[in-house]
C-alpha positions as CSV (number, residue, x, y, z in Angstrom):
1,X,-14.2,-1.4,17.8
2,X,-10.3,-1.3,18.6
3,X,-9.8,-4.5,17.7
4,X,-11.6,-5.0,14.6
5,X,-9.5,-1.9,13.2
6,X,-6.4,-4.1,14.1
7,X,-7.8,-6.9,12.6
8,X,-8.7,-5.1,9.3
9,X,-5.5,-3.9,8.8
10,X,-3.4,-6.8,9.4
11,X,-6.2,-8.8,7.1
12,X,-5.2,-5.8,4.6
13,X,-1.2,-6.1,5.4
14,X,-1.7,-10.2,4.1
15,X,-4.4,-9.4,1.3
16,X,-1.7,-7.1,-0.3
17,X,1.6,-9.8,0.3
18,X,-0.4,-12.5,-1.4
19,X,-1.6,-10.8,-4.6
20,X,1.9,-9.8,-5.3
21,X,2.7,-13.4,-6.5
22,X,-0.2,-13.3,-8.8
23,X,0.9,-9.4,-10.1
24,X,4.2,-10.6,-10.4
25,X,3.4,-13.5,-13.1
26,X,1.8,-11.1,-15.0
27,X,4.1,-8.5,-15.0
28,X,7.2,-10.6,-16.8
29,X,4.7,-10.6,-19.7
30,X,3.2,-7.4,-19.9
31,X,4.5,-4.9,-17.6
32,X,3.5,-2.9,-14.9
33,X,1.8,-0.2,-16.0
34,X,-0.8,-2.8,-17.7
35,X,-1.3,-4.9,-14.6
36,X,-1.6,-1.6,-12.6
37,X,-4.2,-0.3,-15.0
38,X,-6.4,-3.9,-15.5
39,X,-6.5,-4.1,-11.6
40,X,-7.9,-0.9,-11.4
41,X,-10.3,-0.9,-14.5
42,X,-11.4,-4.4,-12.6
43,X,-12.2,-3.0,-9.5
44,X,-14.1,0.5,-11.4
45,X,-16.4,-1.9,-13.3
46,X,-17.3,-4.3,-10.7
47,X,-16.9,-1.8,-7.7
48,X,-19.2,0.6,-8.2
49,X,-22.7,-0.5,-6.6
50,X,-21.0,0.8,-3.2
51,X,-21.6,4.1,-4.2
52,X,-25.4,3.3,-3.9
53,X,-26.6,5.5,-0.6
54,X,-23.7,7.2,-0.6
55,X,-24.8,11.0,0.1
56,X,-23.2,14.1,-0.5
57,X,-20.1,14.2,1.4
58,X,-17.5,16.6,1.4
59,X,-14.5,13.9,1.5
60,X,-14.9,12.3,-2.1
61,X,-12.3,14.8,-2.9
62,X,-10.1,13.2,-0.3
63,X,-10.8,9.9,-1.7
64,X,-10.2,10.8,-5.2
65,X,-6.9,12.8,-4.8
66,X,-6.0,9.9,-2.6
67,X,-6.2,7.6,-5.7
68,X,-4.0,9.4,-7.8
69,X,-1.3,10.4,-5.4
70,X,-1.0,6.8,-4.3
71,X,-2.3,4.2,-6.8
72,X,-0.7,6.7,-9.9
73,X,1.8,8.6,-9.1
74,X,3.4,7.2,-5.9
75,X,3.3,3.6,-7.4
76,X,4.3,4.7,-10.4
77,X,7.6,6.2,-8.7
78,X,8.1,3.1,-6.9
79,X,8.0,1.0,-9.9
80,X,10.4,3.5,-11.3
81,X,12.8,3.5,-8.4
82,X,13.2,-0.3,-8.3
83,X,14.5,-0.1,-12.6
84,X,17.0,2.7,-11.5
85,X,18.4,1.5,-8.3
86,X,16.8,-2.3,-7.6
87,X,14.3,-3.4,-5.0
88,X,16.8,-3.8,-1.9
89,X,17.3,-0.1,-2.5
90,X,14.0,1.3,-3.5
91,X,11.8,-0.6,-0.9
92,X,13.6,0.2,2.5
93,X,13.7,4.2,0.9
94,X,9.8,4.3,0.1
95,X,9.1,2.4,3.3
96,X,9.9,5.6,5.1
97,X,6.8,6.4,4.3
98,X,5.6,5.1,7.7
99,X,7.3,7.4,9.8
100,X,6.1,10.3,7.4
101,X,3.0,9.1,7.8
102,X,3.8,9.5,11.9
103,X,4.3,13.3,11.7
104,X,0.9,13.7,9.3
105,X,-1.0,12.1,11.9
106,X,0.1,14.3,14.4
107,X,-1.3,17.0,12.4
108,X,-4.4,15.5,12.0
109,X,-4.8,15.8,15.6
110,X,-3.9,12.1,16.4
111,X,-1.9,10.8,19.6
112,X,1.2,9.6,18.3
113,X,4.1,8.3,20.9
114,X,7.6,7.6,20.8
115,X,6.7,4.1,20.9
116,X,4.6,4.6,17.7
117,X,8.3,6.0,15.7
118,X,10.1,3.3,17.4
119,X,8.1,0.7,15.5
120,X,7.8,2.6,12.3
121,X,11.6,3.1,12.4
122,X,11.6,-0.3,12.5
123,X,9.5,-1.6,10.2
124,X,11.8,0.5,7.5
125,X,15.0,-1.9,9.6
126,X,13.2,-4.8,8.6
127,X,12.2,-4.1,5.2
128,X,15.6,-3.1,4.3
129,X,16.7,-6.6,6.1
130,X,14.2,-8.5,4.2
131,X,14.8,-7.2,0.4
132,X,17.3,-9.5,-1.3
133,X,20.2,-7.9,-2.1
134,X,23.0,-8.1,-4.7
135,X,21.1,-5.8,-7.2
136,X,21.5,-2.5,-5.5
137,X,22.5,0.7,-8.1
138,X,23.4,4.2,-7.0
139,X,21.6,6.6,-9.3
140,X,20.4,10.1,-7.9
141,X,17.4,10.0,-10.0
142,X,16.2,7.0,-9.0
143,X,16.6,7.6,-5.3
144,X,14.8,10.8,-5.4
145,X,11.8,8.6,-7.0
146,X,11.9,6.7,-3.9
147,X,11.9,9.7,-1.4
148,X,9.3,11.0,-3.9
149,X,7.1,7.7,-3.8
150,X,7.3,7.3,0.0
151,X,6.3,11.4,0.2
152,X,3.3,10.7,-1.9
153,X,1.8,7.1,-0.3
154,X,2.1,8.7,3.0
155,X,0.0,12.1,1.4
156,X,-2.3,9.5,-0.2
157,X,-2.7,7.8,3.0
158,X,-3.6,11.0,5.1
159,X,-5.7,11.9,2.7
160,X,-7.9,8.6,3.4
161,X,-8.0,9.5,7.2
162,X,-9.4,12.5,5.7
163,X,-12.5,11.1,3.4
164,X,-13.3,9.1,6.9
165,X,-13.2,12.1,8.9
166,X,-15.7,13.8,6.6
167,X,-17.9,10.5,6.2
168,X,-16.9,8.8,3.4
169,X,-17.9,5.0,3.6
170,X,-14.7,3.2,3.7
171,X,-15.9,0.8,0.4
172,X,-16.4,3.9,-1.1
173,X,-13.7,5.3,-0.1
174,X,-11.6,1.9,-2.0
175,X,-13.6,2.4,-5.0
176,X,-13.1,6.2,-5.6
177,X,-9.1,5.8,-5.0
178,X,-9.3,3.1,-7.9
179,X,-11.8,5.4,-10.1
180,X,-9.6,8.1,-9.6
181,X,-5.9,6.4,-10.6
182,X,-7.6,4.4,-13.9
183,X,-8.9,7.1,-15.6
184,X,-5.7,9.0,-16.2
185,X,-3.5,6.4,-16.1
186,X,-5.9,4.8,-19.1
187,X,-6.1,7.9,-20.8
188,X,-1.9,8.2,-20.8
189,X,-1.4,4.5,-21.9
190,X,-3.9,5.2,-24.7
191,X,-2.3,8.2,-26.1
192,X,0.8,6.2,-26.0
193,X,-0.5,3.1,-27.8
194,X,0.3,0.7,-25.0
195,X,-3.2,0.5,-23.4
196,X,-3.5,-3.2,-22.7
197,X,-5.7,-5.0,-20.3
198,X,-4.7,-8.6,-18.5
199,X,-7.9,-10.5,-19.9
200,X,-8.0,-13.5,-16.8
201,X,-10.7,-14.3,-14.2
202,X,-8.1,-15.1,-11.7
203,X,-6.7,-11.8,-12.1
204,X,-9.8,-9.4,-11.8
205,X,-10.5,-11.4,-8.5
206,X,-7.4,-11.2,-7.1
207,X,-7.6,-6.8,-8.6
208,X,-11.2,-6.8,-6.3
209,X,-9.4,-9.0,-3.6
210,X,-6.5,-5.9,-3.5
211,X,-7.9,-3.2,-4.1
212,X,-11.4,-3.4,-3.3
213,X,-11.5,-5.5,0.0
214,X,-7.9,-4.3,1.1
215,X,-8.6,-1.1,0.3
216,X,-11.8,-1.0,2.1
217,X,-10.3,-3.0,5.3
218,X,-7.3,-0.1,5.2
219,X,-9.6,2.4,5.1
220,X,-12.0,0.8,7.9
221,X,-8.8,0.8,10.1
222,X,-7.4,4.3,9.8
223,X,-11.5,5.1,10.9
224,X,-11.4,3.0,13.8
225,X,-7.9,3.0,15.0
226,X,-6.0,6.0,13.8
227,X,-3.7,6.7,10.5
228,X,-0.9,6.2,12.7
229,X,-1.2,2.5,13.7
230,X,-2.8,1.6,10.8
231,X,0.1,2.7,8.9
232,X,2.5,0.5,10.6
233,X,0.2,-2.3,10.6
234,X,-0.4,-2.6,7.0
235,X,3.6,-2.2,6.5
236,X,3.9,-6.3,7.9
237,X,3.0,-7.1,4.2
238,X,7.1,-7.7,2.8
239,X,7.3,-9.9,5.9
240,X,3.7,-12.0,5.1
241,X,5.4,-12.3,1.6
242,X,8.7,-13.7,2.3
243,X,6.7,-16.2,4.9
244,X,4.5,-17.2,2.1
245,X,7.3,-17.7,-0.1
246,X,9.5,-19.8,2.4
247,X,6.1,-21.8,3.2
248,X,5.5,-22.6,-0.4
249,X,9.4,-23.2,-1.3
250,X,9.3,-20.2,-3.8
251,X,12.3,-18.9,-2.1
252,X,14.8,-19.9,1.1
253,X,14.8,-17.3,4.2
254,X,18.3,-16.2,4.6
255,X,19.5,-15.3,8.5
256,X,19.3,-11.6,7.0
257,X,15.6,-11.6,6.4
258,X,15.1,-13.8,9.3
259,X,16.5,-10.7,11.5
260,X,14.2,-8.1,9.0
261,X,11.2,-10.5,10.3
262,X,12.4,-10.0,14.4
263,X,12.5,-6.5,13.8
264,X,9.0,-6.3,12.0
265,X,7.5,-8.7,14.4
266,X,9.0,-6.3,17.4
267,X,7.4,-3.6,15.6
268,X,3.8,-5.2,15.2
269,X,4.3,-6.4,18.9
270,X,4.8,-2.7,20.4
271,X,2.0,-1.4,17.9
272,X,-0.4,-3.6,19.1
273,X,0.5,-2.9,22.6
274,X,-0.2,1.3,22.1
275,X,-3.5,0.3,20.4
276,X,-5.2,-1.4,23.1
277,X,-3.9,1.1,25.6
């Protein structure tokens, strides 16, 4: 089952570059915090038959703290991080999150080799070479948001190798991490008097797209081939965005992000080279 964990994540990696372009459009109109709370209220009302069968398993906790680590707080530091100090700052910061996400796995018991921190190492190279720069702002603040919001994506993410190991389902698993984030993040756009939902069809599929099938694919991958390797995997997604965007004239590669895409590609190349080991 090796290689359908690799496929799942790198399915997941491409499934999460995509749906940025959609997120994006929406976001110049209403903000982030509404298009992070419709695509989770989208994926909690039409999610939820995958609970169906599910028994009484000791990781739902996992799951749910999972949710709100990553899809609420860490996200919500990210999204901070790029208004203090710009996206060619913030993203190559919270994409440290892969080589934290290195040492978890080690203490979940998981063989994790120098090869494994070569590519996660770079993978952060190639981000950093890939955002577009000319926006970059030194503020304290928002660099600790970073550091905080790669800290708390890589806790999230540990804690989904940690509903698997205690049989949670990984759809289940995708829909209790939504659950979990929309709830309180509803409840605190409410009491502030901006609790807005992006009413369009395209939308809520690309929401179930995200974070129900990417979730679940993520999920299935860290079960069948280890936090470690999904981790990296998944982390492709920046390059599968600029490709996108070159391919569909959006945007012009520049030789910097052509050298972010080596180094990523390098990166995916050795990954997949430990993995079938």
């Amino acid at each position: 089952m090796e290689g359908a964990g690799l496929a799942a994540a790198l399915t997941a990696a491409t499934i999460w570059a995509l749906v940025i372009f959609l997120y994006k459009r929406h976001m110049e109109n209403v903000g982030a915090a509404t298009v992070n709370f419709s695509r989770l209220l989208y994926v909690s009302l039409f999610m939820w038959p995958v609970l169906l069968g599910v028994g009484d398993t000791k990781g739902i906790w996992a799951a749910a703290l999972s949710g709100v680590v990553t899809l609420l707080l860490g996200d919500s530091l990210y999204f901070y991080a790029i208004h203090k100090v710009g996206g060619s700052v913030a993203a190559p910061v919270v994409y440290t999150y892969v080589i934290i996400a290195q040492y978890f796995a080690l203490l979940l018991g998981e063989r994790v080799t120098p090869l494994l921190f070569l590519s996660s190492a770079l993978v952060v190279l190639g981000v950093a070479l890939l955002a577009r720069g000319g926006e970059e702002r030194m503020s304290p603040v928002g660099l600790a948001a970073a550091f905080g919001a790669a800290l708390l994506w890589s806790l999230g993410m540990t804690a989904v190798k940690l509903a698997s190991l205690q049989g949670v389902p990984p759809a289940a698993i995708a829909y209790i991490r939504a659950l979990s984030a929309c709830v309180p993040l509803g409840v605190y756009l409410a009491a502030r008097g901006r609790l807005r939902v992006v009413k369009s069809p395209a939308f809520a599929a690309a929401s179930i797209l995200d974070l129900g099938v990417g979730s679940t694919l993520f999920a299935f991958s860290v079960e069948k081939v280890g936090l470690a390797i999904t981790t990296i995997l998944v982390s492709m997604s920046p390059l599968v965005t600029q490709l996108y965007a070159k391919a569909s004239g959006i945007e012009q590669i520049t030789p910097r992000q052509a050298l972010g895409a080596v180094a990523i590609f390098i990166a995916i190349a050795i990954t997949m080279g430990v993995a079938v080991r």
